[in-house]
C-alpha positions in Angstrom: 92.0 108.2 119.1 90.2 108.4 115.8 90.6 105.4 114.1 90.5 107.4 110.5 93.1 109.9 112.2 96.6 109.9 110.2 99.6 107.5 111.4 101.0 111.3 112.0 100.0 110.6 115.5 102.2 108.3 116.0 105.8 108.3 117.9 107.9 107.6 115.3 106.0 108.6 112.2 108.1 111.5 110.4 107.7 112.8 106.6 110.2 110.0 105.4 108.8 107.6 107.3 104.8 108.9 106.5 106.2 108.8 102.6 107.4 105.1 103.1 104.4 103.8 104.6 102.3 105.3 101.6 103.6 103.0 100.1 102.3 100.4 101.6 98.6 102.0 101.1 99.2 102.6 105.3 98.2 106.6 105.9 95.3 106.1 108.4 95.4 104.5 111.9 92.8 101.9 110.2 94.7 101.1 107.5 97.8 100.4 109.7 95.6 98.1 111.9 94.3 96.2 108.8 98.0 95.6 107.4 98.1 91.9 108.7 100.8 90.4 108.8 102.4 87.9 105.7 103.7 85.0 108.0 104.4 84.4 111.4 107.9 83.5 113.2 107.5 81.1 116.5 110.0 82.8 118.4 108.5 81.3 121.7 110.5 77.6 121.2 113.2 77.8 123.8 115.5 74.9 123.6 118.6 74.1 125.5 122.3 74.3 123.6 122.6 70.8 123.7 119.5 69.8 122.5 119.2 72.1 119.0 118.9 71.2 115.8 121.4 71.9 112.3 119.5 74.2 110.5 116.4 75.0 113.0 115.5 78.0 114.2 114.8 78.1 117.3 115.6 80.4 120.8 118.4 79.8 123.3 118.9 81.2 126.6 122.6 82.2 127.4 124.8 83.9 129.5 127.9 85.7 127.6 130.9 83.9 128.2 133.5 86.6 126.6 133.7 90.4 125.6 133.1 90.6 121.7 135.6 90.8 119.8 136.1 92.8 116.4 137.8 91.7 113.4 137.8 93.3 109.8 138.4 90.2 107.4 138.7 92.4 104.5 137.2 95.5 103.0 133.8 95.8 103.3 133.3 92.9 106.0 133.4 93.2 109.2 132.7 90.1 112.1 132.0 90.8 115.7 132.0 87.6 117.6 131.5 85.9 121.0 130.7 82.9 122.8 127.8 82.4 125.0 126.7 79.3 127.2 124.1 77.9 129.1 123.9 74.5 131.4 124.2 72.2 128.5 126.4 73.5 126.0 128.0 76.7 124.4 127.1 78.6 121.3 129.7 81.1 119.2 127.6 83.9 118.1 128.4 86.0 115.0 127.1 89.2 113.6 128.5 90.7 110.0 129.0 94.2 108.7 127.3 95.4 112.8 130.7 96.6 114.3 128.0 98.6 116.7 127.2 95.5 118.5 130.7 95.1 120.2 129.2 97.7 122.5 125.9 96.1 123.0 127.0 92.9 125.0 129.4 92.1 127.8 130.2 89.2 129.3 128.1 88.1 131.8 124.9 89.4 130.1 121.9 87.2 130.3 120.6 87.3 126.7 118.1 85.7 124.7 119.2 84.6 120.8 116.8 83.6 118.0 118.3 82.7 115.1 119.2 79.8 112.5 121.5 77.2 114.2 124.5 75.8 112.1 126.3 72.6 113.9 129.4 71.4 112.4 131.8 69.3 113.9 129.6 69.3 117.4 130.5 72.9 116.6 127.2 75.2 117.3 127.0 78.4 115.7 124.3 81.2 115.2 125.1 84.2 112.9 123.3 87.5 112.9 120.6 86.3 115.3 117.6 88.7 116.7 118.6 89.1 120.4 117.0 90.2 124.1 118.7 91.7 127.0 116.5 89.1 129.7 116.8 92.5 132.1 114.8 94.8 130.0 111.1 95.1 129.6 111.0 95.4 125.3 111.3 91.5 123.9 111.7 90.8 120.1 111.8 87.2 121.5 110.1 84.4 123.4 106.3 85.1 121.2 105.0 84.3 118.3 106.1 87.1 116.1 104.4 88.7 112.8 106.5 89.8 109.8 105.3 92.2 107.4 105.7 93.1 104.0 108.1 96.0 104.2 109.4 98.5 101.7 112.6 101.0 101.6 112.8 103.2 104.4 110.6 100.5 106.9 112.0 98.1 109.0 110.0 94.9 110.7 111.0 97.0 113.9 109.3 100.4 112.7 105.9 98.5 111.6 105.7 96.7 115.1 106.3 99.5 117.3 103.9 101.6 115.4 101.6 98.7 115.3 102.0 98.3 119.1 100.6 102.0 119.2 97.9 101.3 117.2 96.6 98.3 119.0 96.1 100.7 121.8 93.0 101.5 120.4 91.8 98.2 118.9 88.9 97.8 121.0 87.5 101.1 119.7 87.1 100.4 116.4 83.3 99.7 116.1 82.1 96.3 114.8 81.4 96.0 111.4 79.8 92.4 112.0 76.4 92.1 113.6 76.2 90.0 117.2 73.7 87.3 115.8 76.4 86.9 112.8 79.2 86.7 115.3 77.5 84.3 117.6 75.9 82.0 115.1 79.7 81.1 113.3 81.2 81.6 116.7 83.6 84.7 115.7 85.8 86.6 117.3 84.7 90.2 118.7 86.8 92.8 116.2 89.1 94.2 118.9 90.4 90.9 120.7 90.7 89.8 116.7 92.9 92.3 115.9 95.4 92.2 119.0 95.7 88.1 118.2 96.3 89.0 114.6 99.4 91.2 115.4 100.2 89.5 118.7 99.2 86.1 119.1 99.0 84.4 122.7 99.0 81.2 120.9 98.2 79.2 117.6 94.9 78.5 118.6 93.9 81.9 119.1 95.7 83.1 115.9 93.7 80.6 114.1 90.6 82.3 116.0 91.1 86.1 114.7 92.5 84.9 111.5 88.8 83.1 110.8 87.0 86.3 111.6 88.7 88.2 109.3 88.7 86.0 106.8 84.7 86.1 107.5 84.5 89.6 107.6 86.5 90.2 104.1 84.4 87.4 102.3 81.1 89.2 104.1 82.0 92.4 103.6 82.5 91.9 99.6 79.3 89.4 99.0 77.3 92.1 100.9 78.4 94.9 98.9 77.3 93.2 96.1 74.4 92.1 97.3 73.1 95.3 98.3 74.3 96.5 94.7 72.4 93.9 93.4 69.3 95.2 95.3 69.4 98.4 93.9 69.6 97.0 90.6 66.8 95.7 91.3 65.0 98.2 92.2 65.9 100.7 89.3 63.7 101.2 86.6 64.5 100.0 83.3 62.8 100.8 79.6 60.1 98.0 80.0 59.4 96.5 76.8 56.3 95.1 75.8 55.1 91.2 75.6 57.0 89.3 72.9 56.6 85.6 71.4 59.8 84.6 71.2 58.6 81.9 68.2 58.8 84.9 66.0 62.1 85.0 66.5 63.0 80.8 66.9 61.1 79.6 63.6 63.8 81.8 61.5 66.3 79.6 63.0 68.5 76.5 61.3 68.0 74.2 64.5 66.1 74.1 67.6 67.5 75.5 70.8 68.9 73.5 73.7 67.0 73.9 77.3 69.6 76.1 78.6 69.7 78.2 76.0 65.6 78.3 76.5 65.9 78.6 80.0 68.3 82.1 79.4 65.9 83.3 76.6 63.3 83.4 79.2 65.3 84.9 82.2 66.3 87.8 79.3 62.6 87.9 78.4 61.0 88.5 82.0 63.9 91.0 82.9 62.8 93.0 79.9 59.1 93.3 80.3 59.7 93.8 83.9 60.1 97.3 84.2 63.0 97.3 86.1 66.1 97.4 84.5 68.1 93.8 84.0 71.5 93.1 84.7 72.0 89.2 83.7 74.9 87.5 83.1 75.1 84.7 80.5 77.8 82.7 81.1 78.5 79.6 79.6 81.5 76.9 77.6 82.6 78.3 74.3 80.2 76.4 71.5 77.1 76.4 74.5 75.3 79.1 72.3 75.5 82.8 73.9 75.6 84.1 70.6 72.3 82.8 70.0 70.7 84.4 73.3 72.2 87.5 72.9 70.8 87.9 69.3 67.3 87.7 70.9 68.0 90.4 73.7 68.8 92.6 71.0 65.8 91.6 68.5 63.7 92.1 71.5 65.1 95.4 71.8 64.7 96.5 68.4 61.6 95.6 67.8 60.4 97.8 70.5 62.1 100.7 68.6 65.0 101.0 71.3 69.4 100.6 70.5 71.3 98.2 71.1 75.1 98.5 71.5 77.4 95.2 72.0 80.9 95.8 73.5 83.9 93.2 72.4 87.0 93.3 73.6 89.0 93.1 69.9 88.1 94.7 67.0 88.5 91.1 65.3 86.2 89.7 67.8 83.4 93.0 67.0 83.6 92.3 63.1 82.8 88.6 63.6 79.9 89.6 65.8 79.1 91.7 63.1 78.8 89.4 60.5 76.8 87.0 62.6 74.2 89.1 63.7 73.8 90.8 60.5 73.0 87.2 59.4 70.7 86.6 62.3 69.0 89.9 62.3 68.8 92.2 59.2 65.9 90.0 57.7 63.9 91.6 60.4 65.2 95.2 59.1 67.0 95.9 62.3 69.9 98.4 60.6 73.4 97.0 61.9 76.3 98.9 61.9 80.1 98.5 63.1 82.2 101.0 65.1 86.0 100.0 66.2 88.8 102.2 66.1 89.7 101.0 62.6 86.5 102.3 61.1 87.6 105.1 58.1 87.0 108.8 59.9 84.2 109.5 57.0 82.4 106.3 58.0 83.0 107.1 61.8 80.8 110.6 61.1 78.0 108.4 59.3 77.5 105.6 62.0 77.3 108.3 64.5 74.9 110.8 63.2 72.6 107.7 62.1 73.2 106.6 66.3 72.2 109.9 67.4 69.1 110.1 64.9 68.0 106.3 65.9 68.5 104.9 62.4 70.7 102.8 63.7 69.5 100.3 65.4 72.1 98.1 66.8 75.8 99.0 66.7 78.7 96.5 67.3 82.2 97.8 68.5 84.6 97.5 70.5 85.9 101.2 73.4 84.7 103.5 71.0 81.2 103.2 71.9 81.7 104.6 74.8 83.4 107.6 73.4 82.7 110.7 74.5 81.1 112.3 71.1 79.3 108.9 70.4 75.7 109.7 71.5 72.6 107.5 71.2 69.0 108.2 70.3 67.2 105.8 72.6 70.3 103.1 73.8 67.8 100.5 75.9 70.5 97.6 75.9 74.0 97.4 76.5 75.5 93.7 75.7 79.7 92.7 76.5 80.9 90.3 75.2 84.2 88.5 77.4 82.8 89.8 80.0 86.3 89.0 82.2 88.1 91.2 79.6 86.8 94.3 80.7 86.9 96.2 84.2 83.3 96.9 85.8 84.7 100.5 84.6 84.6 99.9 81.0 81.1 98.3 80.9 79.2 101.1 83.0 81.0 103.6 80.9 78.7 102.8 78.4 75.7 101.9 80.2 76.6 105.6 81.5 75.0 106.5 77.6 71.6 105.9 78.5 69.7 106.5 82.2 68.0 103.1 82.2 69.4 101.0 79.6 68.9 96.6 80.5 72.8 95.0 80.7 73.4 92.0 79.5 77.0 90.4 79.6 78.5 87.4 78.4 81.4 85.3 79.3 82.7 81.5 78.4 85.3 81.7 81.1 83.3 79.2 83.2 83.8 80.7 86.9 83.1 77.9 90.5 79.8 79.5 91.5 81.2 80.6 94.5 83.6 83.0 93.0 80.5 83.8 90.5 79.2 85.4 93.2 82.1 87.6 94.3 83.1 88.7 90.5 79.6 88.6 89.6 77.4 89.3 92.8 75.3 92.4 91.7 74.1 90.4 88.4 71.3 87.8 87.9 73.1 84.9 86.6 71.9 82.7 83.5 74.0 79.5 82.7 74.3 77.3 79.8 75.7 74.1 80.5 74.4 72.3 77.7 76.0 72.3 73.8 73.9 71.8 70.9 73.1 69.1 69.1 75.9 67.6 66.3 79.0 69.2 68.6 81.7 66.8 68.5 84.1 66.3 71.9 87.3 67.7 71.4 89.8 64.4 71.5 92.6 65.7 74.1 95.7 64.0 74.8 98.6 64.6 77.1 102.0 63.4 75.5 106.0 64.3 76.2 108.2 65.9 73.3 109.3 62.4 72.8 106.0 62.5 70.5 107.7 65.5 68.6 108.0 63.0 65.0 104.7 62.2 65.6 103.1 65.5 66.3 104.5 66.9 63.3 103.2 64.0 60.9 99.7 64.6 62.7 99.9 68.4 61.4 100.9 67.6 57.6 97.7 65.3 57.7 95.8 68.0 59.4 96.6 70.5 57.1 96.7 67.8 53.9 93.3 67.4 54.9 92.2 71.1 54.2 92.1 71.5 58.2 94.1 74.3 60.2 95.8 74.1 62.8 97.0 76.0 66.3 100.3 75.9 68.0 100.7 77.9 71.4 103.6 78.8 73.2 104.1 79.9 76.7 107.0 82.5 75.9 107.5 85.4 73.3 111.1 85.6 73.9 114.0 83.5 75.9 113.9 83.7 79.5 116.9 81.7 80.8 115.3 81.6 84.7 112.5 79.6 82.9 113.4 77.8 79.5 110.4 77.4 77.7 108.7 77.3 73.9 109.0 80.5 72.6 106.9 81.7 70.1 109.6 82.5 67.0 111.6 78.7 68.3 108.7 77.0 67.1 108.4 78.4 64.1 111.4 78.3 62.9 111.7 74.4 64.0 108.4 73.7 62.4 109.3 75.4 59.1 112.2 73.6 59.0 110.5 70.2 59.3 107.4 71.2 56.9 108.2 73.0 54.6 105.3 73.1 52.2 103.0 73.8 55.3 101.9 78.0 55.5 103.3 78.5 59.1 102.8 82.4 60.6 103.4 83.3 64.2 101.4 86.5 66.9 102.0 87.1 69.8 101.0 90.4 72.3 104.0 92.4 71.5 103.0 92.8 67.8 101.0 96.0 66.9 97.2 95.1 67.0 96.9 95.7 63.9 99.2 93.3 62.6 98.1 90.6 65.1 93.9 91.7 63.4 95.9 90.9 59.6 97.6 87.7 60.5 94.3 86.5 62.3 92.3 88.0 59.4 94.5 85.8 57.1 94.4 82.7 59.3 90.4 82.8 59.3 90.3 82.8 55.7 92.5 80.0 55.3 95.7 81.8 53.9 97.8 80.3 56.6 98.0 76.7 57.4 99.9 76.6 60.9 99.4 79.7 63.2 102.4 79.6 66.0 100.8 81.6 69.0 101.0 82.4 72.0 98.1 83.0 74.6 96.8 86.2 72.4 94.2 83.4 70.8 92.6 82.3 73.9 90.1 85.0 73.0 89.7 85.1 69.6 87.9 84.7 65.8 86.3 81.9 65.3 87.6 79.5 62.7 85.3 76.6 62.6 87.9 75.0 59.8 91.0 74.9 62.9 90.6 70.9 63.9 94.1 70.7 65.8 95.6 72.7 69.0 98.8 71.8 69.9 99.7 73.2 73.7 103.5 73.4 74.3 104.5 73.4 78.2 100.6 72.6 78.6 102.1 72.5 82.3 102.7 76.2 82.8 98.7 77.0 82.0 95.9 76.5 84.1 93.2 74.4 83.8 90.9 76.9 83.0 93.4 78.6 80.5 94.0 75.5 78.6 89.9 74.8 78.6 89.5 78.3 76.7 92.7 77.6 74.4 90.9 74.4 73.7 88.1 75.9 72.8 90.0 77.8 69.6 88.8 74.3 68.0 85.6 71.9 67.6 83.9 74.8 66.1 83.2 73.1 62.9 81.9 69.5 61.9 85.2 68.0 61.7 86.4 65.8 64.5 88.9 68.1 66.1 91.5 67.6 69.0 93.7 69.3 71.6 97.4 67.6 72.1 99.0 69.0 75.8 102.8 68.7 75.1 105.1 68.8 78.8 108.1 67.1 80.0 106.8 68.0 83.8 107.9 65.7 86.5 105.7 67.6 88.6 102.9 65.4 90.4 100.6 68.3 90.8 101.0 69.2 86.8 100.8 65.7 85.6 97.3 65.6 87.8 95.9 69.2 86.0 97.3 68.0 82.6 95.4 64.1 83.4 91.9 65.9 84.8 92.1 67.8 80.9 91.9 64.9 79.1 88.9 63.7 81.2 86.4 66.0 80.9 84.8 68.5 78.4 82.9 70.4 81.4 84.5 73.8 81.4 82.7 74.6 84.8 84.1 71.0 85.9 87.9 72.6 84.8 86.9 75.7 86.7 86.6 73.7 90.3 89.5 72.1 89.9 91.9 74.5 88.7 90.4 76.4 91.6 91.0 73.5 94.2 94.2 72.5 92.5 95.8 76.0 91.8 94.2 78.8 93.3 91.9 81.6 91.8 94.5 82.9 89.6 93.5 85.5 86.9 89.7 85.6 88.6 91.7 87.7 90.8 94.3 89.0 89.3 94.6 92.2 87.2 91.4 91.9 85.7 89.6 91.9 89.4 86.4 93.9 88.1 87.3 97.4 90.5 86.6 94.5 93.7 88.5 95.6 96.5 91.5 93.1 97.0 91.2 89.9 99.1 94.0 90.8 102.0 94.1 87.3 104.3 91.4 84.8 102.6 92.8 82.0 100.9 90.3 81.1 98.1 91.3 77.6 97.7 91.7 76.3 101.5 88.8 79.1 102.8 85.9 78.2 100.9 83.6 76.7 103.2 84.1 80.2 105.4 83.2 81.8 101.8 80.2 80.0 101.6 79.3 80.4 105.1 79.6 84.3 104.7 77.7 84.4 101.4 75.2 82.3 103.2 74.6 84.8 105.9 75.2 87.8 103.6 71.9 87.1 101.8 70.1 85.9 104.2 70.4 89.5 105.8 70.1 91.3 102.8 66.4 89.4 102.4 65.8 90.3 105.9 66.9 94.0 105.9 67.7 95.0 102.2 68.4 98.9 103.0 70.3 97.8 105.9 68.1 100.0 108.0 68.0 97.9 111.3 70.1 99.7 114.1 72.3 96.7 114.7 73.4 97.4 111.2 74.0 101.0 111.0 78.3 100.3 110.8 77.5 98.1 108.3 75.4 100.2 106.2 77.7 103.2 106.2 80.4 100.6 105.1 78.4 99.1 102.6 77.3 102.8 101.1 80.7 103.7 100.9 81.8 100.7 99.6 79.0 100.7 96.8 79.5 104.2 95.8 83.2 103.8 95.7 82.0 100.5 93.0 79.8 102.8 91.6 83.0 105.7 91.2 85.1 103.0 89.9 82.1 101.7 87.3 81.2 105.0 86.4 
């Protein structure tokens, strides 16, 4: 059997039942035998009637004590019931809306029951349990079962049996993993893993298989990326020729910090290297990527190249704008900005000018990747919030030039070891140092007891010519979750200062409304902006010296680190209040930990620890295949043992040309053009 063979082959598998399994992503005999399972039911406990538990489950082994009987309570329900009994007790079994099983037991029948026990009164009862005929060969009971995530037209049933088939052939499947891998973290041979994983002998050895694969998935990625990252390295880039940076530094206000020294020099090696870069700078909001970026791009321009910058709002883009025209038009480097907004007759302008090279650096958001926007000599591609785009969207305009150097930013601090999932196929630059004169942000955790207060602390804000930000959880009511919404606080705030400017955006609104009020906000028109999470990436308004967080406790730590960072941008002392009512000991620990620390990469390892990835792997997962059975916050030393041993044989055999690796290689190609198909 052909492990890449349809699930056609299958008893069982008929167009209805091909269509539902579709669904599940399921059409090959591989995919099936990758489906693992979502939990696990211990259906081997067998207990005596008499020694059960209200409200366990558990198994009991009986012998039927009376013919079912059926009786229709009322329309539409239906109860078949019967008693059955072993040497220490008796048990009344029930089943609703299944007249069918009147037929299916008689008394005298040795059967086996799993279900939920009720007691009441020294009354036992089970109702709709999963049952075995003790004199046929097919059990349901007495193992540890797997469950599955099902969908219309699948039962648990239909996936085990067809999973039964398919484990027929488990010890076919080649192994991706090479021996010296296996036998150095003690793992599981592929085949025996993936009979344990669907039919477990025991916990122990489900723990076993489970660990391999959640080896294998972290390996698989981090090699992926790794060999990616290879051939990165080995592609040629425009190699520019030896700069001194003090050219570029003396024009500056103030000196810059060792980190950002450190990254100017990473940037400056790539680019002289002949090979093209792909860097990452990543670093807090305030640490000064601005700064490094501006010297990529002078170091571009100055060897006659383009350079394009990507942000993800066209907000975002004009503010860029304005600061690198600042930065960089005293060295006649031609600036120009392209968004979606931009008038059709300036559109035509900025374009021709980027096709004739008279443009030298162009600032935008999508449209610079559109397809009639064509460059003369693009040699560097900057993004901005790098988490904010898909892999897709970046490579779509590093698609514009053959060889163009790539250098993305981001100030969503990331645990290095999820750096080097998201980010495994770039060089990585940190700055985890702020410049001289930045003020902490003040942050304090209170209750809505403090509500008096928090409103007389935003009339002196705003008396004091400072602005200030509110953020909401909620746009709208939800009554499953009552929280802050958005229009609420507006209205309540308005009604308790009224002489304050209050406006309110939120992701529903048209963008270009939510660009005006934001537009109107940084220019001081508005004294209160009511917000919800839209401003977590956003303009920067160095005069904003207040964020108040409502229901701080439904964010996460990392979140509410880059909502802080909406303020300190000026000279002013600023601060961040957390508002929450949460009784929760986990919450009160995340909302504590904020008003500790100012690290955002410290926030980063424990939100991770504390919470999970989150949005590192959520929509925005960068066109990585999905993690299936890893659990990123109680599997990390597994993920560092796999990273480990990922590039350590990547330095040993970077094409992956060894024979022990040939299954990986082909995996790893695939895989990496597949990244590539996505990117490009």
């Amino acid at each position: 059997m052909n492990q890449y063979q349809s699930i056609r082959i299958f008893q069982g598998i008929g167009e209805k039942r091909l269509l539902a399994f579709h669904r599940l992503g399921i059409d090959t005999v591989f995919d099936l035998i990758t489906y693992f399972p979502r939990r696990y039911e211990d259906r081997s406990i067998i207990k005596p009637i008499s020694q059960v538990q209200d409200g366990e489950t558990v198994c009991v082994e009986t012998i039927i004590a009376s013919d079912p009987t059926l009786a229709r309570i009322r329309r539409g329900l239906e109860i078949v019931k019967f008693r059955a009994v072993d040497d220490s007790g008796m048990i009344d079994i029930s089943y609703f809306n299944q007249s069918y099983i009147r037929t299916q037991f008689h008394k005298g029948d040795s059967v086996r029951f799993y279900g939920k026990i009720q007691i009441k009164n020294r009354h036992v009862t089970m109702t709709n349990p999963v049952a075995d005929h003790l004199d046929k060969t097919s059990h349901q009971t007495g193992s540890i079962t797997p469950v599955y995530k099902t969908t219309q037209g699948l039962t648990q049933n239909n996936i085990r049996n067809t999973m039964e088939q398919a484990l027929s052939i488990a010890h076919e499947i080649p192994e991706l993993l090479p021996q010296d891998v296996l036998d150095e973290f003690d793992l599981c041979p592929c085949g025996d893993a993936f009979i344990q994983i669907h039919r477990p002998d025991d916990y122990g050895k489900l723990e076993y298989a489970r660990n391999r694969f959640v080896f294998e998935e972290f390996f698989r990625l981090c090699i992926t990326m790794q060999y990616l990252k290879q051939s990165h390295q080995d592609t040629p880039g425009i190699q520019m020729s030896k700069t001194d940076e003090t050219d570029f530094l003396k024009t500056l206000p103030y000196s810059p910090t060792g980190a950002q020294m450190r990254a100017i020099k990473d940037i400056r090696q790539d680019m002289e290297s002949g090979c093209a870069m792909n860097r990452m700078i990543q670093g807090d909001v305030g640490s000064g990527k601005t700064l490094v970026a501006s010297y990529a791009a002078w170091v571009c321009c100055r060897n006659g190249c383009q350079c394009a910058m990507m942000a993800p709002t066209e907000i975002l883009a004009e503010q860029h704008y304005r600061t690198f025209l600042k930065q960089l038009s005293p060295y006649g480097i031609q600036i120009a900005l392209l968004t979606g907004s931009t008038p059709a007759g300036e559109k035509r302008e900025i374009k021709k000018r980027l096709t004739e090279g008279t443009i030298h650096f162009v600032i935008g958001t999508h449209a610079l990747f559109s397809e009639d926007v064509e460059y003369d000599n693009l040699a560097l591609v900057i993004t901005d919030e790098q988490h904010r785009f898909g892999v897709a969207q970046r490579n779509k305009l590093v698609q514009k030039s053959a060889n163009a150097h790539v250098l993305v930013m981001s100030a969503t601090p990331i645990p290095r070891t999820l750096a080097l999932m998201i980010y495994g196929d770039l060089d990585v630059s940190v700055i985890d140092e702020m410049p001289p004169g930045r003020q902490p942000i003040e942050t304090y955790a209170v209750n809505s007891t403090y509500r008096p207060r928090l409103n007389a602390f935003i009339q002196k804000t705003v008396e004091a010519g400072r602005q200030v930000y509110v953020v909401c959880p909620a746009i709208e009511d939800n009554e499953a979750f009552p929280l802050t919404t958005v229009e609420e606080h507006k209205q309540a705030l308005k009604r308790a200062l009224p002489q304050v400017r209050i406006a309110m955006v939120h992701g529903k609104m048209k963008d270009q409304e939510k660009d005006r009020i934001m537009r109107s906000f940084s220019e001081g028109e508005i004294d209160v902006l009511v917000s919800t999470t839209v401003i977590e990436v956003g303009v920067d308004v160095p005069n904003a010296a207040l964020i108040i967080i409502e229901d701080a406790d439904r964010f996460g730590m990392s979140q509410l680190h880059q909502l802080r960072g909406r303020v300190g941008r000026g000279d002013a002392q600023s601060y961040c209040i957390l508002v929450s009512d949460t009784a929760n000991d986990n919450a009160v620990e995340r909302l504590k930990m904020m008003t500790k620390t100012q690290s955002g990469f410290e926030v980063a390892e424990k939100d991770l620890a504390m919470r999970g990835p989150g949005d590192f792997f959520g929509d925005r997962q960068h066109g990585l295949p999905p993690i299936r059975i890893a659990d990123l916050c109680t599997d990390m030393s597994i993920l560092q043992q796999a990273q480990s041993s990922a590039m350590d044989l990547i330095r040993k055999d970077p094409d992956l040309s060894h024979p022990d690796h040939r299954e990986l290689f082909k995996y790893v190609q695939q895989n990496a053009n597949t990244l590539r198909g996505s990117i490009n």
